[in-house]
N, C-alpha and C positions, 0 to 999 in steps of 0.2 A: 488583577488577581494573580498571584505566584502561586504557581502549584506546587507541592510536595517532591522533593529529590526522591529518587529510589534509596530504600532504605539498607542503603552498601554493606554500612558497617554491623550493623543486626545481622545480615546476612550469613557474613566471614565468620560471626560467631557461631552459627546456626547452621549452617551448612554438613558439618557431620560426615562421619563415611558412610553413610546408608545413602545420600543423595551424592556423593563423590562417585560411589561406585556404579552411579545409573550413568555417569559418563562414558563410561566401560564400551557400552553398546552404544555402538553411533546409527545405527541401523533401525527404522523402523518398517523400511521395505527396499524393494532393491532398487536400487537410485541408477537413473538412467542418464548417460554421460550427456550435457546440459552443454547447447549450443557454442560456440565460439567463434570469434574471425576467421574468413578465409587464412589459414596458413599461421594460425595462433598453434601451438604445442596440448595435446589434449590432456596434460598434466596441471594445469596452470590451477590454483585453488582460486576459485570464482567466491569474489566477495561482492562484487560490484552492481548489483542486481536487485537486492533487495528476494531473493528468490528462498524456498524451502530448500534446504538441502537432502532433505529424506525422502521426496519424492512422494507420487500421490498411495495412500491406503493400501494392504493388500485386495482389500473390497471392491477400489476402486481400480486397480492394475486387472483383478477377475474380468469384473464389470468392459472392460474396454478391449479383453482381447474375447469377451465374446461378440463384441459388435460386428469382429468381421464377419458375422454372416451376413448382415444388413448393407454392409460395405458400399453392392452394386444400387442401392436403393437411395434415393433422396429420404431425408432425417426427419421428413412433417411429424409424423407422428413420436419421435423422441423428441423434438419440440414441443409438444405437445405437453407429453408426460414431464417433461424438465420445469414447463407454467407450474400443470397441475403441484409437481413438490415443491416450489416457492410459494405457491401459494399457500400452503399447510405451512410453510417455515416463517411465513410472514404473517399469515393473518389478514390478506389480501384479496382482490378480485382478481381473474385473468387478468382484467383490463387494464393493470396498474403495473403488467410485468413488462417488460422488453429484453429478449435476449441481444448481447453484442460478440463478436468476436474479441472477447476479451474488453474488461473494464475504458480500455483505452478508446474501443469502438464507440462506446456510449457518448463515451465524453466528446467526440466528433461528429454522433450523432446529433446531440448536446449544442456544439456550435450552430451545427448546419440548420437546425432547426428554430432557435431563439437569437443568431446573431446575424450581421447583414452588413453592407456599407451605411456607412453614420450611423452604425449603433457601437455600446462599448462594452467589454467584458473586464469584470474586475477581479483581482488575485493578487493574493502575497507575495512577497517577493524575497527570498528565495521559497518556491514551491513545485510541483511536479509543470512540468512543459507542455504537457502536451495539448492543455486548453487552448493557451497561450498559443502554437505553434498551429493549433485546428484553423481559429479566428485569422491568422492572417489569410486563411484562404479564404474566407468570406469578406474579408476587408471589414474588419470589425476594427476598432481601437484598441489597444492594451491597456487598461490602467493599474498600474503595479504599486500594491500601498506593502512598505516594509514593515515588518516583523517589527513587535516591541522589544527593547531592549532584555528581554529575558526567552526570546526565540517565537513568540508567538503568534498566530494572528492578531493584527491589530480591529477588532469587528467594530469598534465605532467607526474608526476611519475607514474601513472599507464599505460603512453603511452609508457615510456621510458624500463617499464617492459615487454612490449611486442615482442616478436621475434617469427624468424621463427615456434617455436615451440609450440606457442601460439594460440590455436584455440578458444578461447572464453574466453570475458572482458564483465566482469557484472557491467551496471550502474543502482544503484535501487535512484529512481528520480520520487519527493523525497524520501529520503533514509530513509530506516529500520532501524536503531532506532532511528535516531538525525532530522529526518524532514527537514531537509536542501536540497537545491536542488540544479542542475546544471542550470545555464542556457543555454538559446539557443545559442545564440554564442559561449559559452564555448565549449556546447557540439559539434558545427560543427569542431570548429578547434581543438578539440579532435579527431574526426574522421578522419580529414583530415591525422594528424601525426598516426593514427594507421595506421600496416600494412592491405593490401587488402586482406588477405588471414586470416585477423583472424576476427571471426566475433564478433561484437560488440552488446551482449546484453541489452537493457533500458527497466529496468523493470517500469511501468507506473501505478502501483498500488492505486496509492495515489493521482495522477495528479487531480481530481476533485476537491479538496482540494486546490489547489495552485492559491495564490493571487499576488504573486510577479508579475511585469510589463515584467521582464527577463524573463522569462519563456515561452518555446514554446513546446507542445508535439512535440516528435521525429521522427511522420508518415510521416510528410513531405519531408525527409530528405532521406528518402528509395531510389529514382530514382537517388539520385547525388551518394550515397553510399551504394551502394546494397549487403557490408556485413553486414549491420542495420538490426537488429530484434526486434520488439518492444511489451512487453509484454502487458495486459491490464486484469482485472476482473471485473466482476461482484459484487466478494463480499464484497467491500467497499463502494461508496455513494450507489450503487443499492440495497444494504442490502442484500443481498443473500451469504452469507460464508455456510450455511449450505447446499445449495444446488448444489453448485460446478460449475461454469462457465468463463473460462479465456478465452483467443484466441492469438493468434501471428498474430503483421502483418509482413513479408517480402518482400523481392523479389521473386518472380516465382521460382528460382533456391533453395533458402533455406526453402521456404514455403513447399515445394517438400521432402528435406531433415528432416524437421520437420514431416510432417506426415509420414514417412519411420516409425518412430518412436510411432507414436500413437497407442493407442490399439481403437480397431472397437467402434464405439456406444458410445464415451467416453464421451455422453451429454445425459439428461436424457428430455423425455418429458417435465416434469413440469417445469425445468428450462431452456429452450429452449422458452416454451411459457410467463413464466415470463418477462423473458431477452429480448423478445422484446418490449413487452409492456412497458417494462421499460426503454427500449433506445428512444422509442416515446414518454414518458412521459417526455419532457424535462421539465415541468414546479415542476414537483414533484421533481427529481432530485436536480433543483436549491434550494425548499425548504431548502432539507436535507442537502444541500452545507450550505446555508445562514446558516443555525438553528445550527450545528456544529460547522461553522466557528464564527460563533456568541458564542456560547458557549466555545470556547479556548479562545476566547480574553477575557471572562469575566473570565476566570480562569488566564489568565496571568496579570489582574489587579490585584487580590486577590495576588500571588506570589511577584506580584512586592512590594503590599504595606509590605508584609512580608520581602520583601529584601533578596529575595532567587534567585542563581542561577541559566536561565536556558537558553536554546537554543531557538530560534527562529526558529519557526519550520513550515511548510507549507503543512504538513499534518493535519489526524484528530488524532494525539497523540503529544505530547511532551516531553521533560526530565526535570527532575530536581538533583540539584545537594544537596546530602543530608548530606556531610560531613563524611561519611563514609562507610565502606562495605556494598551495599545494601541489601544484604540478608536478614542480622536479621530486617529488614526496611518493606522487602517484608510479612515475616511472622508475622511481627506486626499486616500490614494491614487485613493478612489473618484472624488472630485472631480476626479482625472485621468485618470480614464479604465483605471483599472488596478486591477482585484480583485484580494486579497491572502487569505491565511488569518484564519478566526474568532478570533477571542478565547477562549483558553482560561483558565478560572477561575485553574487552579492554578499556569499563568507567566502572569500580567496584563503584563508588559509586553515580551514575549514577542512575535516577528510571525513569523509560520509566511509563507514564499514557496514557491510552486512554480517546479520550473524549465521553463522554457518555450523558446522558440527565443531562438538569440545576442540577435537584435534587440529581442524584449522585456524581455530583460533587462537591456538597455542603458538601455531607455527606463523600466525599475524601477528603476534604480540614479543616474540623472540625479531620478528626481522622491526616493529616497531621502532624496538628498542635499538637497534645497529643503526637504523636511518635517522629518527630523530630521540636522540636520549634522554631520558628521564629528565626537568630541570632538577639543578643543584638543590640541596635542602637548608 
């Protein structure tokens, strides 16, 4: 199945000075200067991350600098209340939630728990790493089935690569690095052909992002198929990467096996009290959706009139294709002062961009064009 391009050129036509000028305001609260390398320049425009540029809610900025009163106190009970508001945003039991220090934790949890020496984990290939990078430490196998020729998961083949020995299939939807997603129906009768005994990770990092019509989050789907474990963060539209907050939802039975694996206290006040304010903040949220999603599509007009390859993508990053090794591409950028996405093996000339406020986009897409130029027409 091919899914539908983003509809570019509707766009350009449609677009108007009424949504031009909400580029205007790149602020939707006060953005907090966002980590870097020892000894990197604190000017550098960070694209490379996949991160919010606007930082998390004013609700949520409230919410976490009242925490320091609780500061000197261990966090049980905003653990607590963090279940309790999953639970109302889910439609869940306690039992089915597990917090992690950030999405990344779960997925490690994830390993620790369903993988082992002589078992094997399966994923796409090009996809996010960090499954992939957990399992060697359990001595698990890799098995890496490639993307179909139009960026996608391939889910027969990664169904077909599953066997008894197979404790854990990583779906990251939409996926790390190419933004493509699975749909719902794909993904059921994906499920259906996995075995029962191997559990099926869907990591949902991104899913706020996702405009496609196909597209159904994966929580619903737990009670028919209760080897489903579905990952979720904080640190993408909620703006909080710095502050670490993922969770698992499961079944009772894996939720159980997942926190076997958790270390104590692995949520910290501040972002416990952000994180909800911010899940009740639906209308801020949507902003930061719209103002994003708003800003790719104005960057995939600029690429198109350039006539440049790239993926259709239903996150808040995308690729382009730049004709060759992306490396020396990457360090171009960096020479300007603008961090892009790593190199990934299996599209080498491939450049992963995150999307960031109008303005640095402008100034991505001005040095684009100095490093590699437009093809001829």
């Amino acid at each position: 199945m091919t899914l539908p391009v983003l509809s570019r050129r509707r766009f350009a036509g449609t677009l108007g000075a009424a949504v031009s000028a909400a580029f205007v305001s790149e602020r939707l609260a006060p953005r907090a200067e966002a980590s870097l390398a020892k000894g990197e320049p604190s000017d550098l425009i960070q694209l490379n991350s996949n991160e919010n540029p606007y930082g998390p809610s004013e609700k949520a900025l409230a919410a976490m600098a009242a925490s320091q009163s609780v500061a000197s106190r261990y966090p049980d009970a905003a653990e607590e209340e963090m279940v309790d508001a999953l639970v109302r945003a889910h439609a869940v039991t306690p039992d089915q939630i597990v917090l992690g220090c950030g999405s990344s934790d779960v997925l490690r949890m994830a390993d620790a728990a369903f993988l082992g020496a002589g078992r094997t984990v399966v994923a796409a290939e090009p996809t996010f790493e960090a499954v992939l990078a957990y399992a060697r430490v359990t001595r698990a196998e890799p098995v890496k089935v490639p993307l179909t020729a139009d960026f996608r998961h391939d889910l027969p083949r990664m169904a077909a690569a599953c066997d008894a020995r197979t404790g854990l299939v990583y779906v990251c939807n939409p996926n790390n690095p190419t933004g493509t997603i699975v749909t719902g129906d794909e993904l059921e009768a994906f499920l259906a052909r996995v075995p029962p005994s191997t559990v099926v990770l869907v990591d949902e990092a991104y899913h706020h992002f996702v405009e496609h019509p196909g597209y159904r989050p994966a929580a619903g789907l737990i009670p028919r198929f209760p080897n489903l474990v579905v990952a979720r963060t904080f640190s993408k539209v909620h703006g909080m990467a710095g502050l670490r907050l993922g969770y698992a939802l499961a079944s009772p039975a894996n939720a159980k096996a997942l926190r076997a694996q958790a270390s104590w206290s692995n949520a910290n006040a501040a972002v416990l009290a952000a994180a909800r304010a911010s899940l009740e903040d639906e209308a801020a949220v949507a902003r930061v959706r719209e103002r994003l999603n708003d800003t790719k599509r104005r960057l995939y007009v600029e690429l198109e009139r350039d006539r440049r390859r790239t993926i259709s993508s239903q996150a808040n990053f995308l690729m382009i294709e730049v004709g060759g090794d992306v490396k020396p591409v990457i360090e171009s950028f960096k020479a300007r002062k603008i961090l892009v996405g790593r190199r990934f093996p299996a599209m080498p000339t491939w450049l992963r961009v995150s999307v960031g406020t109008p303005g640095e986009m402008d100034a991505f897409l001005t040095a684009l064009r100095e490093i590699v130029p437009a093809p001829a027409a």
